[in-house]
RODO-2510 file (C-alpha; in nm, 4 decimals, decimal comma):
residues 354
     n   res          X          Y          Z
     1     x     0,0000     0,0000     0,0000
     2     x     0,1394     0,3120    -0,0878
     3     x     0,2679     0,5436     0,1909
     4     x    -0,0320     0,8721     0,2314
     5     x     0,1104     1,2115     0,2753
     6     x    -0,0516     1,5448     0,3294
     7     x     0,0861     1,8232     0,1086
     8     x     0,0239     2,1658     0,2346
     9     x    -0,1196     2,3399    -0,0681
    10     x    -0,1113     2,7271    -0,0753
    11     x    -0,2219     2,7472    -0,4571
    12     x     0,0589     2,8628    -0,5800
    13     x     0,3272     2,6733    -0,8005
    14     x     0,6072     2,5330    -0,5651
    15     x     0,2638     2,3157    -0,3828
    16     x     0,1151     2,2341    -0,6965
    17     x     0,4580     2,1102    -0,8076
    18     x     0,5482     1,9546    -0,4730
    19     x     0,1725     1,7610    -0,4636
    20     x     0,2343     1,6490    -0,8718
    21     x     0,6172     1,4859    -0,7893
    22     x     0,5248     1,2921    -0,4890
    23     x     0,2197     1,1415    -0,6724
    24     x     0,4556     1,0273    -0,9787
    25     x     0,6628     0,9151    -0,6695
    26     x     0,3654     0,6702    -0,5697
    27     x     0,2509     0,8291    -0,2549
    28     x    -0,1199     0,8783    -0,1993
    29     x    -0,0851     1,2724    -0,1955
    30     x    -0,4401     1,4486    -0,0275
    31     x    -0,4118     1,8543    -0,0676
    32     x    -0,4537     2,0401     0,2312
    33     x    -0,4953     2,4753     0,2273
    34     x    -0,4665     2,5862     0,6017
    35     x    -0,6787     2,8992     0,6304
    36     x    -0,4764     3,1679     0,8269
    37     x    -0,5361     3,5017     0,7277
    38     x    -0,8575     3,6972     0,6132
    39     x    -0,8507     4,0853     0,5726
    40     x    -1,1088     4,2966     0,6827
    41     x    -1,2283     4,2915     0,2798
    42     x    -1,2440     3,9261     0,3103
    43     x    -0,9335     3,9089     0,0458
    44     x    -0,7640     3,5876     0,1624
    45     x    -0,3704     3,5319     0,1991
    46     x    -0,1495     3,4524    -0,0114
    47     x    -0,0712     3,1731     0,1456
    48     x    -0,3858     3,0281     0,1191
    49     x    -0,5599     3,0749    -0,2077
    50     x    -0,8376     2,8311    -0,1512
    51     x    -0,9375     2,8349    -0,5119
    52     x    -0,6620     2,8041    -0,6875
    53     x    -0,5365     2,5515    -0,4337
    54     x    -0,8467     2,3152    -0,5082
    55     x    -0,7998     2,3902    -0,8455
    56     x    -0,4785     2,2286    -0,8498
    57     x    -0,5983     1,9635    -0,6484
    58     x    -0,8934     1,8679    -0,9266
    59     x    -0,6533     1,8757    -1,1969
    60     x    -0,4373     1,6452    -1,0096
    61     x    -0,7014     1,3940    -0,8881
    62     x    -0,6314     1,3943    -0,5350
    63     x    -0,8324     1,4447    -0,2334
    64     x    -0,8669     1,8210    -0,1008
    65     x    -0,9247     1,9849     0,2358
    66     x    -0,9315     2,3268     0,3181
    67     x    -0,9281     2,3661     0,7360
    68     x    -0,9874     2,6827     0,9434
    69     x    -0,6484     2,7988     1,1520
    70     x    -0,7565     3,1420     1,1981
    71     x    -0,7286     3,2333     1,6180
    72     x    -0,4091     3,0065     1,5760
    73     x    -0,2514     3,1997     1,3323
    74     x    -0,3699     3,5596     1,5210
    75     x    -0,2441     3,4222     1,7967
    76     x     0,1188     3,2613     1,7575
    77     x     0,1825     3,5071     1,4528
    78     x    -0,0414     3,8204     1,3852
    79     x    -0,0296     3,9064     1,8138
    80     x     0,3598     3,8446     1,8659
    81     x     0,4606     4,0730     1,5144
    82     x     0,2289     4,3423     1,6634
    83     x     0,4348     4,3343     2,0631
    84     x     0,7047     4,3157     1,8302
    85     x     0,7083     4,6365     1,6375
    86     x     0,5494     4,7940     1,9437
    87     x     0,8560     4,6948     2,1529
    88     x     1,1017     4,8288     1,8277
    89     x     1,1993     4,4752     1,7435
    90     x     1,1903     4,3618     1,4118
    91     x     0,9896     4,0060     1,3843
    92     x     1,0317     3,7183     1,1708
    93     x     0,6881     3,6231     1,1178
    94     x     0,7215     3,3108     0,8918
    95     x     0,9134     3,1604     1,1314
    96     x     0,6500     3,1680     1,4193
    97     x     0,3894     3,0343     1,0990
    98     x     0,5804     2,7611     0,9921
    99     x     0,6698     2,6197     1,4088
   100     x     0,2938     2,6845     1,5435
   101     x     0,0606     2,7370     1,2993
   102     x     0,1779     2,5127     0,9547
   103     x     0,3880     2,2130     1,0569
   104     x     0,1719     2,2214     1,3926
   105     x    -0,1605     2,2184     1,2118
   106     x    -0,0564     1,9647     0,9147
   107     x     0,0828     1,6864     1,1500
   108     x    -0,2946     1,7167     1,3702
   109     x    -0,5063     1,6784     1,0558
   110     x    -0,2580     1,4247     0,9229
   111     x    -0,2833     1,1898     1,1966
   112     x    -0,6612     1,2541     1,1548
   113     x    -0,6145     1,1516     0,8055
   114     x    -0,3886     0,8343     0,8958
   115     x    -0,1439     0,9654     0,6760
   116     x     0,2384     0,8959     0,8045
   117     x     0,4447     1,1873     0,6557
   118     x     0,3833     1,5600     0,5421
   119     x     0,5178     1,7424     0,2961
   120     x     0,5729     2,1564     0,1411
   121     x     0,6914     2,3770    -0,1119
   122     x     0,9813     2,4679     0,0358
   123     x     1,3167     2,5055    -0,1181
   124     x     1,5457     2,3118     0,1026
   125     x     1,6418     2,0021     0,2164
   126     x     1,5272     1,7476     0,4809
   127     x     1,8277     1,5403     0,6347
   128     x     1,9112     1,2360     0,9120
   129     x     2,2615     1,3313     1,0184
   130     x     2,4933     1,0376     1,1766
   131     x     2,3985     1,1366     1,4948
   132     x     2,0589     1,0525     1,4540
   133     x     1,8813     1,4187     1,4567
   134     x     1,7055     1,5646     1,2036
   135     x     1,7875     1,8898     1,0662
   136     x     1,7604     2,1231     0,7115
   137     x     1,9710     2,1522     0,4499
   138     x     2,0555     2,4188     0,2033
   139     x     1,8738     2,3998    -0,1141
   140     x     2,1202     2,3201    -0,4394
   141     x     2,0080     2,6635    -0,5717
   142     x     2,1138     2,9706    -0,2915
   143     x     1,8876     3,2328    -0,4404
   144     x     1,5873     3,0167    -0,3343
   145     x     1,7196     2,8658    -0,0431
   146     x     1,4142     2,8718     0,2584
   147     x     1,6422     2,6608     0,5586
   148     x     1,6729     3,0169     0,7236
   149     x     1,2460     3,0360     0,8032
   150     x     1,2447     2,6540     0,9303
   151     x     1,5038     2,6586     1,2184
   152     x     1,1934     2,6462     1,4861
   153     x     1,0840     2,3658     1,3351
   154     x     1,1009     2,0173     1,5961
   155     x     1,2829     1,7022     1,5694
   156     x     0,8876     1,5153     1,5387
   157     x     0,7890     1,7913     1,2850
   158     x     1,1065     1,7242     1,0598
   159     x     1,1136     1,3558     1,0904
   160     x     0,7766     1,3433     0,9086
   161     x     0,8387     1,6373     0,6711
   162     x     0,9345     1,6036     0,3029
   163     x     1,0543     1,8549     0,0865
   164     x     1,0917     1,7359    -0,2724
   165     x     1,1842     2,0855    -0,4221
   166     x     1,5413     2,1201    -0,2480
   167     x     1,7552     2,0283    -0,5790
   168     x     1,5312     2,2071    -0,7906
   169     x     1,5265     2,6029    -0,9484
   170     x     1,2384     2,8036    -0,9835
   171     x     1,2749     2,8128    -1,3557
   172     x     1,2726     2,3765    -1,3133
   173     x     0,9483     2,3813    -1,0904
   174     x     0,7683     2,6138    -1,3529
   175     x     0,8464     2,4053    -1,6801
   176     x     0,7496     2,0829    -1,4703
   177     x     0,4577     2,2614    -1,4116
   178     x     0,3919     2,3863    -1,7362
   179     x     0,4468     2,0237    -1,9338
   180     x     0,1884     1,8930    -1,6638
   181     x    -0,0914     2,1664    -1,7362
   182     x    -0,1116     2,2702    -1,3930
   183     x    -0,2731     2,6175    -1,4192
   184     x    -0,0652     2,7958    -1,1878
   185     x     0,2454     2,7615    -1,3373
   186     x     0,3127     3,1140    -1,3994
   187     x     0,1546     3,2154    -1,0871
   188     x     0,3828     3,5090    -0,9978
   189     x     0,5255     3,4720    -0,6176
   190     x     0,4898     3,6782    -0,3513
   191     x     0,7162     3,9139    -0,2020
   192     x     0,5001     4,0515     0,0768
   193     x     0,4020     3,9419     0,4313
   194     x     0,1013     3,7735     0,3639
   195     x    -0,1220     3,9256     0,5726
   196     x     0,0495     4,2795     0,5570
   197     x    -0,0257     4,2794     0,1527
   198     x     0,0154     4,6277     0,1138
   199     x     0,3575     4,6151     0,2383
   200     x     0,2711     4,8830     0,5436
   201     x     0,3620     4,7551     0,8377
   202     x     0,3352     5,0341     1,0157
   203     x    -0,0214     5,0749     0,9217
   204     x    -0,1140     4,7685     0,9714
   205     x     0,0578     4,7792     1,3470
   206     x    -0,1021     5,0471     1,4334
   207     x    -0,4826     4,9418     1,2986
   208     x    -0,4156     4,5850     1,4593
   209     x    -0,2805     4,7039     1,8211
   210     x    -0,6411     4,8796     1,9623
   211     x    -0,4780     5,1050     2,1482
   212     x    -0,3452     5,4776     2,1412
   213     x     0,0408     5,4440     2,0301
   214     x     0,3354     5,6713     2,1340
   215     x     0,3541     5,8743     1,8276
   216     x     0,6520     6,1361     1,7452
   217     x     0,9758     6,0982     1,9318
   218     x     1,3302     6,2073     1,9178
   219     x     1,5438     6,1168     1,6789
   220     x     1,8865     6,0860     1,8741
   221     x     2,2803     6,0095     1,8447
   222     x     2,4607     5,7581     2,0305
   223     x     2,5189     6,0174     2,3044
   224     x     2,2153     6,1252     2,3075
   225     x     2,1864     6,4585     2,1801
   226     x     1,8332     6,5778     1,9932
   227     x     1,8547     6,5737     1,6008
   228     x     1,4760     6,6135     1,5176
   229     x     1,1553     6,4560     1,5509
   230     x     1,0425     6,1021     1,4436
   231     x     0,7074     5,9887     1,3514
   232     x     0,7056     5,7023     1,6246
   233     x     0,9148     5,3584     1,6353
   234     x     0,6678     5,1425     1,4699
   235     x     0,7772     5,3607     1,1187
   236     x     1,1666     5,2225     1,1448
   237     x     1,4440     4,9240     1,2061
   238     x     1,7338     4,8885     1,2855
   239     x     1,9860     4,9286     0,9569
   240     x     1,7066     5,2249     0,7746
   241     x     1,8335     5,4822     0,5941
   242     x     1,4598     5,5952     0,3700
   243     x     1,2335     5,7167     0,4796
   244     x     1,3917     5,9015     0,7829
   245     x     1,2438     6,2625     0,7181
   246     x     1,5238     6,4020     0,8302
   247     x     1,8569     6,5730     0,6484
   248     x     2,1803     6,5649     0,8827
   249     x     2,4893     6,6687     0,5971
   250     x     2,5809     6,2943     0,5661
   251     x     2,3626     5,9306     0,5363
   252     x     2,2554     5,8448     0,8534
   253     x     2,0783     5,5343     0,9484
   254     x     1,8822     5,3840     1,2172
   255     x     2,1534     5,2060     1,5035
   256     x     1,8970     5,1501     1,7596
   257     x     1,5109     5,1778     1,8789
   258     x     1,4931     5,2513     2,2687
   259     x     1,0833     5,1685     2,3125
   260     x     1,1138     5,2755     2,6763
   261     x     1,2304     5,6397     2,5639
   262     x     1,0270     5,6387     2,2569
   263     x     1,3554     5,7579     2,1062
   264     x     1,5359     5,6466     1,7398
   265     x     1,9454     5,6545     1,7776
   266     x     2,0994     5,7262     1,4224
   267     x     2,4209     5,6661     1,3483
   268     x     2,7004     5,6838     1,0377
   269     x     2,7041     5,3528     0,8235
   270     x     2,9769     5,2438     1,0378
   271     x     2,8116     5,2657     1,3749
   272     x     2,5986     4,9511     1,2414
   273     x     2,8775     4,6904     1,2572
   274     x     2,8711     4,4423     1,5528
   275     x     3,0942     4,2432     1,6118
   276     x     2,8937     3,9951     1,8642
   277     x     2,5215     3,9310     1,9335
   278     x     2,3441     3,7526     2,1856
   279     x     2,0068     3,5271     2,0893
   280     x     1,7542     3,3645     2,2780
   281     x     1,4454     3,1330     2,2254
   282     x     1,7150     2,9070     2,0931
   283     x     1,6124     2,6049     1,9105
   284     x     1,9263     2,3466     1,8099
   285     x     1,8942     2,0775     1,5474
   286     x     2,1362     1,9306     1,3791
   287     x     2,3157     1,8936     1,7388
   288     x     2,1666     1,7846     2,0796
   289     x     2,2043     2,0948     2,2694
   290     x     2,5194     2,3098     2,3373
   291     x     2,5910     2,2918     2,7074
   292     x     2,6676     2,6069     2,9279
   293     x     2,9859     2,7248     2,8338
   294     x     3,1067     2,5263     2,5389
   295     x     3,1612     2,6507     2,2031
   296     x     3,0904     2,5524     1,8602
   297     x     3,2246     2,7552     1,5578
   298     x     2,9258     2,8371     1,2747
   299     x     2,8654     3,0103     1,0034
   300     x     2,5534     3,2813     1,0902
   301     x     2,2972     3,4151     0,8705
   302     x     2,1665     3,7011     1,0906
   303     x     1,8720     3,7700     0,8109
   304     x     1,6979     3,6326     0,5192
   305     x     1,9328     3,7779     0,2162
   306     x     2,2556     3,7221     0,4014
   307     x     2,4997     3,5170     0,2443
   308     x     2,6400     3,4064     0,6687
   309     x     2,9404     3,5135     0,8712
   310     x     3,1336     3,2767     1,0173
   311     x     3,1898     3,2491     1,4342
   312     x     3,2088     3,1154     1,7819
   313     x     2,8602     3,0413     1,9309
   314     x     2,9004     3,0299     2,3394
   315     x     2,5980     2,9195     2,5490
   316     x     2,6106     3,1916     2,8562
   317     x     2,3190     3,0348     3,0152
   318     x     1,9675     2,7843     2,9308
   319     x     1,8292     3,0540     2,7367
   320     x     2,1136     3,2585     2,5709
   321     x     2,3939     3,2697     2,3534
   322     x     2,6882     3,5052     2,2581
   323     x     2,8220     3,4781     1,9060
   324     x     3,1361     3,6284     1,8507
   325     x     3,2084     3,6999     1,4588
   326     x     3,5226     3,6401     1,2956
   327     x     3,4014     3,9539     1,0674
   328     x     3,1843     4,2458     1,1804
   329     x     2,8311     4,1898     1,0612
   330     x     2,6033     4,4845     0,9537
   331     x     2,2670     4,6139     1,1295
   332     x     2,1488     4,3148     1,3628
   333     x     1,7936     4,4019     1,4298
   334     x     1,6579     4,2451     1,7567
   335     x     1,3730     4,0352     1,6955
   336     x     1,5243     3,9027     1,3695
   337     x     1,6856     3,5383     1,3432
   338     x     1,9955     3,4514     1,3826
   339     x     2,0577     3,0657     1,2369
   340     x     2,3759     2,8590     1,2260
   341     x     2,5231     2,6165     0,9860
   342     x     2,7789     2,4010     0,9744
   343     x     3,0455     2,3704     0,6655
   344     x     2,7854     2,1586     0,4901
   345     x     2,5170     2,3650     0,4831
   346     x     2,3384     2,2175     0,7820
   347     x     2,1269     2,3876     1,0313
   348     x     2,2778     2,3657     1,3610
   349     x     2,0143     2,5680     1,5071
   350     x     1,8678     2,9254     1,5717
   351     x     1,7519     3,2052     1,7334
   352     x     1,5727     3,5050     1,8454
   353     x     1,8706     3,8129     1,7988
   354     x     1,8175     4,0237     2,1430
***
């Protein structure tokens, strides 16, 4: 009997492609859209086009579900990007999604569904190192590489987890796609937060938050003198040079949000190398744990786009860590992820910059 596996289908290509290789595979694939994210217009997420997700599904032959994860998805994602921003950290919201809402959510209705394994769209690898753990691997193609948003993910979460795109380009997964039929091959991808469409944060913070929000502040330097006014800390992050409204002889950017003062520090391009950060809500994978006070060299990606900077990771306590980099890295925002790999491309583990 052939093995079932739920495919997490968000109608866009990389699903449609993921659901249409593990069926020529001989799995038993079933389609399944998790709801998240509704807009006050009723205009649904881009990560859960219903339609175009059954769609797919019909064209394929395979079972469909759609289920409701709403209040779990305002919860673990829209409610902690809010505190977030409001607290001048800059959150990674995918990576809260794909821990609590997505992998969470799949594995429930696949046990409901007796089916052993899950599976996604995303561009990376799945991997049993010798040491028994399960951890991510880079995908073959860097540009599309998505290892950096999984690093919450758990050992039970990635045992039953394919990912069938990791060797594969975009431009591969659209001509598969296209000799298939599937209608969303061309299906352009998204770019935005998918339940910030509009790409204002800000906005959207400040709509979401129900309450009255510390607006202008003062724009500072790092000792503290007055330069002007800011608009209030929900508008910036750390590393910003648009946008600033404000003209100082020389680029400036954004070094550091102080919520407490309701103050923005800017600083010369300089002032935004670091050369150490400190992380918490860690989450380790491809090793057991990293005891209180040992070290393990890594190579960090401190944000999506970054190519990694290699250094010395030292647990300082059961929640924190100190990486020291062999290079200064630019603009650390606190909230972002910080995730470690070893010289193969394997996530180590991650977590929360401070």
């Amino acid at each position: 009997m052939a093995q079932r596996v739920i495919v997490g289908m968000s109608g866009g290509v990389d699903s449609a492609v993921t659901a249409l290789l593990l069926q020529q595979a001989g799995y038993e694939v079933i389609g399944v859209t998790l709801r998240t994210w509704e807009s006050d217009d009723g205009t649904e997420s881009r990560c859960c086009e219903i339609d175009d997700a059954r769609d797919t599904a019909r064209q394929l032959g395979i079972q469909y579900y759609a289920f409701n994860c709403l209040s779990d998805f305002r919860r673990h994602v829209v409610s902690p990007f809010v505190d977030a921003y409001l607290h001048g950290r800059t959150p990674n919201p995918c990576v809260n999604c794909n821990r609590f809402v997505k992998w969470e959510r799949m594995i429930y209705y696949a046990n409901i569904l007796k089916a052993e394994l899950i599976a996604t769209g995303h561009y990376a690898f799945v991997v049993r190192l010798n040491n028994g753990r399960y951890t991510l691997r880079k995908a073959a193609y860097a540009q599309k590489d998505q290892s950096y948003m999984l690093w919450q993910l758990t050992q039970e979460q990635l045992s039953r987890t394919l990912m069938p795109l990791g060797s594969l380009s975009k431009q591969e997964v659209r001509r598969i796609a296209e000799k298939e039929g599937i209608s969303v091959a061309e299906k352009p991808d998204s770019q935005e937060i998918c339940f910030v469409p509009e790409g204002s944060y800000a906005d959207f913070v400040q709509s979401a938050a129900g309450i009255d929000l510390p607006q202008t502040g003062n724009f500072v330097d790092e000792q503290g003198k007055i330069l002007g006014r800011h608009k209030g800390i929900i508008h910036y992050t750390v590393g910003q040079r648009k946008g600033l409204g404000i003209a100082l002889g020389e680029p400036v950017f954004v070094r550091e949000i102080r919520a407490g003062s309701n103050e923005v520090v800017l600083g010369r391009a300089d002032s935004l190398l670091r050369g150490e950060i400190f992380c918490r809500r860690l989450n380790f994978l491809g090793v057991d744990d990293l005891p209180i006070g040992h070290s393990l060299r890594a190579n960090v990606k401190i944000r999506y786009h970054d190519g990694g900077t290699w250094g010395i990771m030292t647990r300082t306590a059961s929640d924190a860590l100190r990486i020291a980099f062999e290079s200064p890295v630019r603009a650390p925002a606190p909230g972002q992820s910080a995730v470690f790999y070893d010289e193969e491309g394997c996530v180590l583990g991650g977590g929360e910059i401070c």
